[in-house]
N, CA, C and O atoms as a Tinker XYZ file with bonds, in Angstrom:
   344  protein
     1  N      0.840000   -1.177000    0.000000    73     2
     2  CA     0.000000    0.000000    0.000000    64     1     3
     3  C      0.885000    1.239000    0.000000    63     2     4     5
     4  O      1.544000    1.688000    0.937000    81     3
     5  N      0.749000    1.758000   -1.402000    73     3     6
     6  CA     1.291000    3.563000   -1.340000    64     5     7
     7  C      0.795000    4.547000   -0.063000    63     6     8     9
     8  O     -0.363000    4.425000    0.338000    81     7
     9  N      1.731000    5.558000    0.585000    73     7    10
    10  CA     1.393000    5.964000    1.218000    64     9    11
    11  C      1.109000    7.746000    0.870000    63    10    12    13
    12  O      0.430000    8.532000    1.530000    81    11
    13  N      1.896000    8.002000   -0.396000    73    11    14
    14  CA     1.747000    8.875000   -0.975000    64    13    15
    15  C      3.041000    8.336000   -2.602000    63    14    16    17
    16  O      3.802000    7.378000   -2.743000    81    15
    17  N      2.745000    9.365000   -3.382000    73    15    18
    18  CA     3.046000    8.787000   -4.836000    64    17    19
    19  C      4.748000    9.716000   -4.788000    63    18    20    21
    20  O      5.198000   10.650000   -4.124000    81    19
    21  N      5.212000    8.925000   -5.765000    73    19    22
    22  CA     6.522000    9.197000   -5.859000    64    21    23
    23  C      7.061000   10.490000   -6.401000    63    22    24    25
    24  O      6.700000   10.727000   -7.554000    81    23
    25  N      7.760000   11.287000   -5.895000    73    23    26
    26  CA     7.935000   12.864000   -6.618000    64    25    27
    27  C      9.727000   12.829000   -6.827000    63    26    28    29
    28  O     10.593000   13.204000   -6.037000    81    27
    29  N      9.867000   12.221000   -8.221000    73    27    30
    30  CA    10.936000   12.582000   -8.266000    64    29    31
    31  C     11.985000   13.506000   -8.499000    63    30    32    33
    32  O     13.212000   13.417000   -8.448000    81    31
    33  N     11.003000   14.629000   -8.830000    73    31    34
    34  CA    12.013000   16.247000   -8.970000    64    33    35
    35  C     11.822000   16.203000   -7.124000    63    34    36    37
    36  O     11.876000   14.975000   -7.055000    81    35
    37  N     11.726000   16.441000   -6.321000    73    35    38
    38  CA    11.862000   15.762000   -4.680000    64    37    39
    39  C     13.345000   15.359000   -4.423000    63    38    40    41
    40  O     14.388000   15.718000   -3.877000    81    39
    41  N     12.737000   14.341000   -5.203000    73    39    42
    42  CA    14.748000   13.245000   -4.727000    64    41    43
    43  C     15.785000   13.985000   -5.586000    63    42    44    45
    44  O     16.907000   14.242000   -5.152000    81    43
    45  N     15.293000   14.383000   -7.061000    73    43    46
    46  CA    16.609000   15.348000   -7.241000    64    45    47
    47  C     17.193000   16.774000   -6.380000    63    46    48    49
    48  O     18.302000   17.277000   -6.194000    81    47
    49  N     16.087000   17.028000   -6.071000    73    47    50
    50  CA    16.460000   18.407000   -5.481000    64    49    51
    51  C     17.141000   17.852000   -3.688000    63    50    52    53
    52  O     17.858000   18.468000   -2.899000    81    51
    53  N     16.609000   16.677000   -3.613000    73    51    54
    54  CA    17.143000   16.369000   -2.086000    64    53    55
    55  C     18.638000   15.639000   -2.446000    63    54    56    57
    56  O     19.399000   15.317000   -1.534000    81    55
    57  N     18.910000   15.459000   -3.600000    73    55    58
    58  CA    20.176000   14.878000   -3.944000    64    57    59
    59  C     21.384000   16.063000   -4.167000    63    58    60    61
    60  O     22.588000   15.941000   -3.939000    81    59
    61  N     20.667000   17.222000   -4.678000    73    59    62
    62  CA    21.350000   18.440000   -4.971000    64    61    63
    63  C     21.977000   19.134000   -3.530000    63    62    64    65
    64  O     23.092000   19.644000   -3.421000    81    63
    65  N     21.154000   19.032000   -2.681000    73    63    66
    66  CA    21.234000   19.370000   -1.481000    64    65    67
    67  C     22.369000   18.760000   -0.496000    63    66    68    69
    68  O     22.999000   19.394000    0.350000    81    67
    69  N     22.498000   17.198000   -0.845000    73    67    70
    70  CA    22.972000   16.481000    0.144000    64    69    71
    71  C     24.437000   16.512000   -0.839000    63    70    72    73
    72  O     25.504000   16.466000   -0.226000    81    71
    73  N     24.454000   16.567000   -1.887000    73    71    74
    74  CA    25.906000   16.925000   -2.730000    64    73    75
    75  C     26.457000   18.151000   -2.416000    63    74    76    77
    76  O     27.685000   18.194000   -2.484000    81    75
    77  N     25.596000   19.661000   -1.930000    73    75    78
    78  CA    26.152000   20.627000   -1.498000    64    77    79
    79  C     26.454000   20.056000   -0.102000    63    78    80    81
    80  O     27.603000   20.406000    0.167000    81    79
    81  N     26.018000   19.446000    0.746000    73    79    82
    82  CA    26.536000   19.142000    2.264000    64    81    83
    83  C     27.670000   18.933000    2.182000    63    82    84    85
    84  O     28.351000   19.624000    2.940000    81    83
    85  N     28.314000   18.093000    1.421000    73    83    86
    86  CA    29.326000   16.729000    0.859000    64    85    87
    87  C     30.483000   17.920000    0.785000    63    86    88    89
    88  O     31.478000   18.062000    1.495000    81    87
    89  N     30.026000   18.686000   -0.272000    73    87    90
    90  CA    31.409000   20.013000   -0.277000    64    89    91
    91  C     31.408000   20.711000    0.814000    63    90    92    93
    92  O     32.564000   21.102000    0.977000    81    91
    93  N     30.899000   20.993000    1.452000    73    91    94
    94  CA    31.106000   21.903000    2.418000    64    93    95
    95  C     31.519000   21.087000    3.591000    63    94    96    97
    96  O     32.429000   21.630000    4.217000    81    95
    97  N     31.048000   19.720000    4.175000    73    95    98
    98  CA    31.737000   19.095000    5.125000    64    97    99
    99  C     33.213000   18.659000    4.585000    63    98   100   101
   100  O     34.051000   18.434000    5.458000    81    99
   101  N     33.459000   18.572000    3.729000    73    99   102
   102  CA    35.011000   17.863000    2.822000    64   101   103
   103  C     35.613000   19.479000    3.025000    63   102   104   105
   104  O     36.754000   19.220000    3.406000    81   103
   105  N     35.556000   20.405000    3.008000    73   103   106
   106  CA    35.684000   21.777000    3.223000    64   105   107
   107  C     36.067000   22.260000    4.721000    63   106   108   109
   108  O     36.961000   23.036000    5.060000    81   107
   109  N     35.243000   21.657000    5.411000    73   107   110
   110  CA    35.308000   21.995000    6.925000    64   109   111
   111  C     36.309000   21.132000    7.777000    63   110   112   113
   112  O     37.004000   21.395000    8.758000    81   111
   113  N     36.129000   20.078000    7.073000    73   111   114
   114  CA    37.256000   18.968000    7.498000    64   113   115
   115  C     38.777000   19.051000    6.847000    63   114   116   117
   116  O     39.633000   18.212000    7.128000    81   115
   117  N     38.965000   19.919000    6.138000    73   115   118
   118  CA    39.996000   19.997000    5.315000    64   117   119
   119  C     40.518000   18.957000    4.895000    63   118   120   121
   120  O     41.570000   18.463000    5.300000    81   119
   121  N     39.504000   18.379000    3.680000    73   119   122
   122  CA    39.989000   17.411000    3.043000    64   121   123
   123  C     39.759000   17.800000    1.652000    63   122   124   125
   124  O     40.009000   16.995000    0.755000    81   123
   125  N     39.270000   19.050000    1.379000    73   123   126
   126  CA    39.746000   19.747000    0.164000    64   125   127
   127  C     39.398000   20.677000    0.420000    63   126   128   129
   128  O     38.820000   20.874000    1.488000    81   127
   129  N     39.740000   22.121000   -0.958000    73   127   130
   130  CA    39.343000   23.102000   -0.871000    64   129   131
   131  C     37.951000   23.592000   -1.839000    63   130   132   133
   132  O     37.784000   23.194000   -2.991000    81   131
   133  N     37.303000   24.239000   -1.342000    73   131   134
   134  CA    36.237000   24.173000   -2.074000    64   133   135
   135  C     35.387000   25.818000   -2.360000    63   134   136   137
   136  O     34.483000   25.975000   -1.538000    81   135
   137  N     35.520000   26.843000   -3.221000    73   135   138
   138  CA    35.476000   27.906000   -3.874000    64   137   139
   139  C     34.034000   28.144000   -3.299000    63   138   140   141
   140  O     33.136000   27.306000   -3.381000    81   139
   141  N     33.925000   29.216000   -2.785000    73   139   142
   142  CA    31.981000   29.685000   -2.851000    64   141   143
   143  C     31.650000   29.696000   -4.118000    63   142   144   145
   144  O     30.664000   28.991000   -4.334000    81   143
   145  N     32.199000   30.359000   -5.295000    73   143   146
   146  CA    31.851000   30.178000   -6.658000    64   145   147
   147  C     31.566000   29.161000   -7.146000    63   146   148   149
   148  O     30.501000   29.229000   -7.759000    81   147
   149  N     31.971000   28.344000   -7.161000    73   147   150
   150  CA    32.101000   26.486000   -7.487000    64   149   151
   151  C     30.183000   25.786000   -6.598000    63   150   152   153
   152  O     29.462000   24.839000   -6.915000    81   151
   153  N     30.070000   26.717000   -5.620000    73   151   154
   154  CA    28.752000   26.223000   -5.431000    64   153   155
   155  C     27.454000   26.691000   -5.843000    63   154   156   157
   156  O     26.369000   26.196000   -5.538000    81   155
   157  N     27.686000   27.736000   -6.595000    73   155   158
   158  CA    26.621000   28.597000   -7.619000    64   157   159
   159  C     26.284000   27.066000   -8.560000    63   158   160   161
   160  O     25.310000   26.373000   -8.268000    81   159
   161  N     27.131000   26.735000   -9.566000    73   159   162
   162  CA    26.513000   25.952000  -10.440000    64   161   163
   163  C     25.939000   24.900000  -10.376000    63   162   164   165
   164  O     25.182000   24.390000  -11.202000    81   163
   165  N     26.511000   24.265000   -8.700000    73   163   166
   166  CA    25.992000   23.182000   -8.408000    64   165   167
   167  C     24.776000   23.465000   -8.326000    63   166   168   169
   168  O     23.939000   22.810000   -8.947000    81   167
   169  N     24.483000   24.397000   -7.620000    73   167   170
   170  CA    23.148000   24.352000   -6.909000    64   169   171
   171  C     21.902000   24.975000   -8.258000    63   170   172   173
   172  O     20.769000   24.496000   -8.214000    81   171
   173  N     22.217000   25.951000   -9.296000    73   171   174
   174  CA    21.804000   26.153000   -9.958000    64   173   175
   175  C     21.138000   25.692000  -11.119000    63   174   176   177
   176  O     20.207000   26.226000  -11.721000    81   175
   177  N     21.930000   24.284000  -11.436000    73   175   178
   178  CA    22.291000   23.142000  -12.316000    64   177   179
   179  C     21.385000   22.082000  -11.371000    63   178   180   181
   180  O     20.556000   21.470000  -12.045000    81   179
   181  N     21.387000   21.841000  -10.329000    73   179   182
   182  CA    20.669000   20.786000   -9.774000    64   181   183
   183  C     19.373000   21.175000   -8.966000    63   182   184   185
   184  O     18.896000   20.450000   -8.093000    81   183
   185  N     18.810000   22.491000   -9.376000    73   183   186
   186  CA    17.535000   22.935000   -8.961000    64   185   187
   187  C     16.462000   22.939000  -10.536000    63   186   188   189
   188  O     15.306000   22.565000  -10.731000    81   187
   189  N     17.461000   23.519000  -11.395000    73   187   190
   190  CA    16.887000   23.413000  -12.757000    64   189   191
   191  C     16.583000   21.990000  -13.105000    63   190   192   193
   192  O     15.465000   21.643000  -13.483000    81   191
   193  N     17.687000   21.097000  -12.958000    73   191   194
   194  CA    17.290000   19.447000  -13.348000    64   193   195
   195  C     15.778000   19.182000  -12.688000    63   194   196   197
   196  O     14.791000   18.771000  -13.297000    81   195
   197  N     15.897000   19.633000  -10.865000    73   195   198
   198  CA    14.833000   19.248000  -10.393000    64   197   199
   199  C     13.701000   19.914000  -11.106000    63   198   200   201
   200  O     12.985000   19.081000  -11.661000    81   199
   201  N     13.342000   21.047000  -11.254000    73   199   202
   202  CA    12.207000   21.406000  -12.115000    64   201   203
   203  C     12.218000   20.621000  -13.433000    63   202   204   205
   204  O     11.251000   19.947000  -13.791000    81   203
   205  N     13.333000   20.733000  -14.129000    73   203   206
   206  CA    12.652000   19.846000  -15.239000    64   205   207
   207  C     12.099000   18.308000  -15.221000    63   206   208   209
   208  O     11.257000   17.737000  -15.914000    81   207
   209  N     13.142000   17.762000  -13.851000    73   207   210
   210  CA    12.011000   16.395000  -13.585000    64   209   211
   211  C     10.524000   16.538000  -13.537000    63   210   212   213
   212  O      9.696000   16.036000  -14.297000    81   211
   213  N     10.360000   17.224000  -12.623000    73   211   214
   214  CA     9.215000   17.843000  -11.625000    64   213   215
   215  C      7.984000   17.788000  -12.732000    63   214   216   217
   216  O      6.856000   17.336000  -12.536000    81   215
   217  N      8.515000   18.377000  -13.957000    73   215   218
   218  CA     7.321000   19.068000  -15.126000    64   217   219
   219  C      7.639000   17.885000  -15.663000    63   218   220   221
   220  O      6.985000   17.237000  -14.846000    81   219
   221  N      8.195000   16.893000  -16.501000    73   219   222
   222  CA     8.450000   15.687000  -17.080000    64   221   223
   223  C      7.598000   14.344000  -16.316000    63   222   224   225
   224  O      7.064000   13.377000  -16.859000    81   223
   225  N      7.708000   14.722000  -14.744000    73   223   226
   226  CA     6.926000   13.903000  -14.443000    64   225   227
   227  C      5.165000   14.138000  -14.146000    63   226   228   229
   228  O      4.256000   13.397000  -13.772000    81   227
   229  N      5.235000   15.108000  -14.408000    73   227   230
   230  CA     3.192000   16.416000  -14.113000    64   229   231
   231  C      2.989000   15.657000  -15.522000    63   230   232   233
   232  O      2.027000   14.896000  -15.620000    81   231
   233  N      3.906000   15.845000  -16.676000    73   231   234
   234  CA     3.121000   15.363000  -17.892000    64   233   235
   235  C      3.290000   14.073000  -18.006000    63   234   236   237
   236  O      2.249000   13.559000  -18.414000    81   235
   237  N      4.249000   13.203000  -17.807000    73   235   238
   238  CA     3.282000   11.561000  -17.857000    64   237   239
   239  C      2.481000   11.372000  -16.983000    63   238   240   241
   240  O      1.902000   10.359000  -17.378000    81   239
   241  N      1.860000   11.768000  -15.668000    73   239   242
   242  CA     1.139000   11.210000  -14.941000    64   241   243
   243  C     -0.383000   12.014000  -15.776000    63   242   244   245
   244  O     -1.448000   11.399000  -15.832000    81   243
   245  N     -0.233000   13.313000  -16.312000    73   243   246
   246  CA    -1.353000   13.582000  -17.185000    64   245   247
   247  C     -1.426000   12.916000  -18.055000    63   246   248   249
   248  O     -2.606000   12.781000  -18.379000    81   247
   249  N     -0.673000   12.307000  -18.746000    73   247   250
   250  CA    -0.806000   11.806000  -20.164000    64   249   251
   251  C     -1.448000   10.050000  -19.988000    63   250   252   253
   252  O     -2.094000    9.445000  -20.843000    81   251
   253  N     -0.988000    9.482000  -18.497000    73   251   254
   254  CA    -1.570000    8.561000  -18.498000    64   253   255
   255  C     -3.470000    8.582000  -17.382000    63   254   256   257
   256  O     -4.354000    7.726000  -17.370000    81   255
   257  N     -3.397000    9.799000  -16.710000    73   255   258
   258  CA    -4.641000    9.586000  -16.468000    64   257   259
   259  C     -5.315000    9.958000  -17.279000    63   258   260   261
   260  O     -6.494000    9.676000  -17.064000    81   259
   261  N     -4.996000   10.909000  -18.870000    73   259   262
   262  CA    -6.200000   11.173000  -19.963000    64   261   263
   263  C     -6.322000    9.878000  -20.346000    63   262   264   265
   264  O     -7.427000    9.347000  -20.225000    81   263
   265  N     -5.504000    9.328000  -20.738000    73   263   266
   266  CA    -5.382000    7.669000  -21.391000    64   265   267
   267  C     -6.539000    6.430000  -20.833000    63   266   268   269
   268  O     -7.398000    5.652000  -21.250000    81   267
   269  N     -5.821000    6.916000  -19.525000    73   267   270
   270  CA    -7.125000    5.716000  -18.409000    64   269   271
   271  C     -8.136000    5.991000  -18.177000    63   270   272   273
   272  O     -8.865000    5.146000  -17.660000    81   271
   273  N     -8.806000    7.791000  -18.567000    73   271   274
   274  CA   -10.182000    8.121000  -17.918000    64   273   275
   275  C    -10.562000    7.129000  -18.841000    63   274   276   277
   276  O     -9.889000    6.824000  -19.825000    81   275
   277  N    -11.977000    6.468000  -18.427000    73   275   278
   278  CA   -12.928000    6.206000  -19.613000    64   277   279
   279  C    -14.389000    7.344000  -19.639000    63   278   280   281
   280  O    -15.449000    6.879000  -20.056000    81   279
   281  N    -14.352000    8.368000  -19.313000    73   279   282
   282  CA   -15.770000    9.488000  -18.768000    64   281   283
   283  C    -15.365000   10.715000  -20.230000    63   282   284   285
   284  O    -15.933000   11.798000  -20.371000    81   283
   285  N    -14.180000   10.121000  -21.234000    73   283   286
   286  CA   -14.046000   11.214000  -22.262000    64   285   287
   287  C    -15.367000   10.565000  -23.175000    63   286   288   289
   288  O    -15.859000   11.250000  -24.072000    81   287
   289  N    -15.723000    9.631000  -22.967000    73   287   290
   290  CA   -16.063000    9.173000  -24.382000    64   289   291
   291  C    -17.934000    8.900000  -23.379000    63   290   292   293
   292  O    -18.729000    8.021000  -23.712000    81   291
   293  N    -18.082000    9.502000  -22.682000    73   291   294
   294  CA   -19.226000    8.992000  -22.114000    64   293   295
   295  C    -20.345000   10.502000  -22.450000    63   294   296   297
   296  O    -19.836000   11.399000  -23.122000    81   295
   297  N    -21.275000   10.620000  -22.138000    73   295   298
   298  CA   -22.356000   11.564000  -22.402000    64   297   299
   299  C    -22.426000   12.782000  -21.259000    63   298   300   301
   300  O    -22.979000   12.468000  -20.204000    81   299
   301  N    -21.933000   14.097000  -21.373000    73   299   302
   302  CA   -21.597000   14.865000  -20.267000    64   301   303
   303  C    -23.467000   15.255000  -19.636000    63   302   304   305
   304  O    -24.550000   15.501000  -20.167000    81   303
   305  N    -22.931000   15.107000  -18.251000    73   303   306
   306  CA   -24.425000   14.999000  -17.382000    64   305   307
   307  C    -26.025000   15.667000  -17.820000    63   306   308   309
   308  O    -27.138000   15.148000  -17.899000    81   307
   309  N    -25.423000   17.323000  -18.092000    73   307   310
   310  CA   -26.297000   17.818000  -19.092000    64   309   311
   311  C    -27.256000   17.378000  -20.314000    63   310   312   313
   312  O    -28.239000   17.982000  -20.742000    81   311
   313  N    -26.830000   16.442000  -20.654000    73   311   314
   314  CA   -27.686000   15.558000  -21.596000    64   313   315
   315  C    -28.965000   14.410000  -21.250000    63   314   316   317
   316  O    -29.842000   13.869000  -21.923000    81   315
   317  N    -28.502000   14.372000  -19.690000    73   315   318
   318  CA   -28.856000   13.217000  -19.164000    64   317   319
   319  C    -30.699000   13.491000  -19.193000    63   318   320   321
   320  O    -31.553000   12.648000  -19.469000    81   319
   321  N    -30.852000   14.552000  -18.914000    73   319   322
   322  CA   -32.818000   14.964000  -18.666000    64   321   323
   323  C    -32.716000   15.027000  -17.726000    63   322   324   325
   324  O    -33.808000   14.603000  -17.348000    81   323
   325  N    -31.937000   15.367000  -16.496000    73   323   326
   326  CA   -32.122000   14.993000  -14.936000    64   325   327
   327  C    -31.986000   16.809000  -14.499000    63   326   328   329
   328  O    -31.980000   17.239000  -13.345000    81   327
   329  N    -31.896000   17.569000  -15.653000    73   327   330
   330  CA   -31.246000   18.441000  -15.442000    64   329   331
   331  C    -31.877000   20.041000  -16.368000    63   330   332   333
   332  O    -31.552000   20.271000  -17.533000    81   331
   333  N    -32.966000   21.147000  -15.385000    73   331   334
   334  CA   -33.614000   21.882000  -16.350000    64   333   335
   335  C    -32.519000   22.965000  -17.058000    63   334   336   337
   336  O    -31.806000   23.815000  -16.525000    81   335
   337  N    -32.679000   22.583000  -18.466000    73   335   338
   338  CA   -31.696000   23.404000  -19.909000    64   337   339
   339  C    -32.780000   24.495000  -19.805000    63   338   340   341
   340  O    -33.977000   24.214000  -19.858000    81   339
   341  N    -32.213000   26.027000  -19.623000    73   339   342
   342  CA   -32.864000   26.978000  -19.954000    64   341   343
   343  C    -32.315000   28.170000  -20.780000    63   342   344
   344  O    -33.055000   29.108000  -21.078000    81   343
């Protein structure tokens, strides 16, 4: 049982995040040196990926619930007589 559905611009952007930790603790520990400049692109580069997941995944989950409705091809309620057309 799902407990909620999978968001993977989420895990990229939480991956972007935990890769900026990575430099900055390797930084603090002096086990390298690591530029404030050098963390612009990371973070810039791995916020953009996440949006473009983010929208890549909005349109297959649209593309497969138009696919699975079956209510496109059915008679919209208005037609039904249950309902005064004035």
């Amino acid at each position: 049982m799902l407990i909620h559905e999978f968001r993977p611009g989420r895990l990229v952007a939480g991956a972007t995040a935990l890769a900026l930790a990575v430099l900055y603790a390797g930084d603090a520990a002096d086990a390298w040196e690591t530029p404030w400049y050098e963390v612009i692109p990371v973070l810039c580069g791995g916020m953009g990926l996440a949006a473009l997941t983010t929208w890549l995944a909005y349109r297959v989950r649209r593309r497969s619930a138009r696919t699975a409705s079956s209510e496109k091809y059915a008679a919209p309620a208005s037609t039904s007589g249950s309902q005064d057309m004035r």
